[in-house]
C-alpha positions in Angstrom: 67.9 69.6 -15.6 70.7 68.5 -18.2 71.5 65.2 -18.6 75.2 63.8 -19.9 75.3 61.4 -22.8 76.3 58.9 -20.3 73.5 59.2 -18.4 70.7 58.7 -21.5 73.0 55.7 -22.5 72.3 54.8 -18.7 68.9 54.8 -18.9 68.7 52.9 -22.2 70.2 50.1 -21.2 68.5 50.1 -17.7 64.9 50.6 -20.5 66.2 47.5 -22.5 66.6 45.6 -19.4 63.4 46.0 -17.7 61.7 45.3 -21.4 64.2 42.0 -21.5 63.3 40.9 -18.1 59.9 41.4 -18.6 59.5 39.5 -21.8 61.5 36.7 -20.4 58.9 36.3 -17.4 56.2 36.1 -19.8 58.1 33.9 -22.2 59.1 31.3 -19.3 56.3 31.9 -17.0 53.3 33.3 -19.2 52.7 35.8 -16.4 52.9 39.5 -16.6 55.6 41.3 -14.5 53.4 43.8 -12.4 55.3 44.3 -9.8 52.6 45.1 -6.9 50.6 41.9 -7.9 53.2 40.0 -7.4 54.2 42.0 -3.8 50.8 41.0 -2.7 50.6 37.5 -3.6 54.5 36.6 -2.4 52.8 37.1 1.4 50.2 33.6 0.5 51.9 31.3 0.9 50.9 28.1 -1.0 53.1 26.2 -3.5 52.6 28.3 -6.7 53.0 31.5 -5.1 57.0 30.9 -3.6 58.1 32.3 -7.0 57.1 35.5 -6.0 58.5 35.5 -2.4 61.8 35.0 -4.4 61.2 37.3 -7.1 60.7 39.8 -4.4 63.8 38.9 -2.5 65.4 39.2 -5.8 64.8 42.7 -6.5 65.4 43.9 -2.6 68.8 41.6 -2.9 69.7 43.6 -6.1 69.2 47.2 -5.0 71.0 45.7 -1.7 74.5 44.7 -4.1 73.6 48.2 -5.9 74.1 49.9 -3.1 77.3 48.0 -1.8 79.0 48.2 -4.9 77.5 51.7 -6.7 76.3 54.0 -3.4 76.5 57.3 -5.6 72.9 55.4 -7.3 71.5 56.5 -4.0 72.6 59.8 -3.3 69.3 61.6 -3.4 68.7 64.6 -1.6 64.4 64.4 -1.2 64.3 66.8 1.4 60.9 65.3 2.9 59.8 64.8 5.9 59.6 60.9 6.7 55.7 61.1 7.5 55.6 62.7 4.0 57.5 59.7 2.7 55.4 57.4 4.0 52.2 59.2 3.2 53.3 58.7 -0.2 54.2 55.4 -0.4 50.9 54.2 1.4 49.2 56.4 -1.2 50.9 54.7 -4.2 49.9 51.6 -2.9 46.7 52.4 -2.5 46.6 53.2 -5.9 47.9 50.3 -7.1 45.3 48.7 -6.2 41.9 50.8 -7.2 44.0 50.3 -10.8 44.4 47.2 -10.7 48.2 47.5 -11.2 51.3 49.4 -11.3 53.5 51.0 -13.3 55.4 47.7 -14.3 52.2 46.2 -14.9 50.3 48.9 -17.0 52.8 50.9 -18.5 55.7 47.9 -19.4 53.5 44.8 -20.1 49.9 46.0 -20.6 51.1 48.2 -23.4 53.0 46.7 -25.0 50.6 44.5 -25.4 48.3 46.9 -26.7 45.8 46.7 -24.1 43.5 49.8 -24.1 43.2 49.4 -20.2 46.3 49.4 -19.5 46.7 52.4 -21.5 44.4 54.8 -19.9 45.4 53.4 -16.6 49.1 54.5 -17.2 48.0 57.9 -18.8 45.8 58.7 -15.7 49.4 57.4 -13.3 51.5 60.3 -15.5 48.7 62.8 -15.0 48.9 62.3 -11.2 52.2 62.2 -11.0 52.6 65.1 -12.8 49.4 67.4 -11.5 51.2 65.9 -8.1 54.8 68.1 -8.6 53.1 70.8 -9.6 50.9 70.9 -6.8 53.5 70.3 -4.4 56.6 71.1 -5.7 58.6 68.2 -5.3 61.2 67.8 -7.7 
């Protein structure tokens, strides 16, 4: 796989962003952006917790415009099976929570903080994901 210039400058940017956003919610907020914490605390609803019902809708309503105004973003051939799809997905989450986080969690905020946790925890996500595609051959 080769990527074009325009696609590293791509990913850059979309880096910097997730890093901006990130900071900002910590900043304003003083809570860290894991995204499946906040996924399973949007659906209790009390007072303090409609932030995340929004922040949710949020991201669904942005890859909803992405899609409307960019479709080529999704063009992805995965050639899976949907019970293979959803196999995964319920395994993810599973995950998620035996490590007490996610990716956006761990790997964004908890290192950059220079937790030690959050470290190993995001080492032992790119292990899996990796031991996973060469197990299975997804690419």
């Amino acid at each position: 796989m080769v990527f074009e210039p325009t696609q590293i400058i791509q990913a850059a940017i979309g880096g910097a962003l997730i890093g901006l956003s990130a900071s900002i919610m910590l900043l304003l907020n003083g809570r860290v952006t894991g995204i499946s914490g906040i996924f399973a605390g949007a659906f209790t609803l009390s007072k303090e917790n409609y932030w995340k019902l929004f922040f949710i809708t949020g991201l669904i309503s942005g890859g909803l415009a992405l899609q409307f105004f960019r479709p080529i973003s999704f063009s992805i051939d995965l050639s899976l099976s949907n019970s293979r799809i959803i196999a995964a997905g319920f395994l993810v989450g599973l995950g998620t929570r035996l490590g007490s986080g996610c990716t956006s969690g761990h790997g964004v905020c908890g290192i950059s903080r220079f937790s030690n946790r959050s470290i190993v925890a995001t080492l032992v996500f790119m292990a899996s994901g990796v031991l996973t595609v060469f197990i299975f051959g997804v690419s």
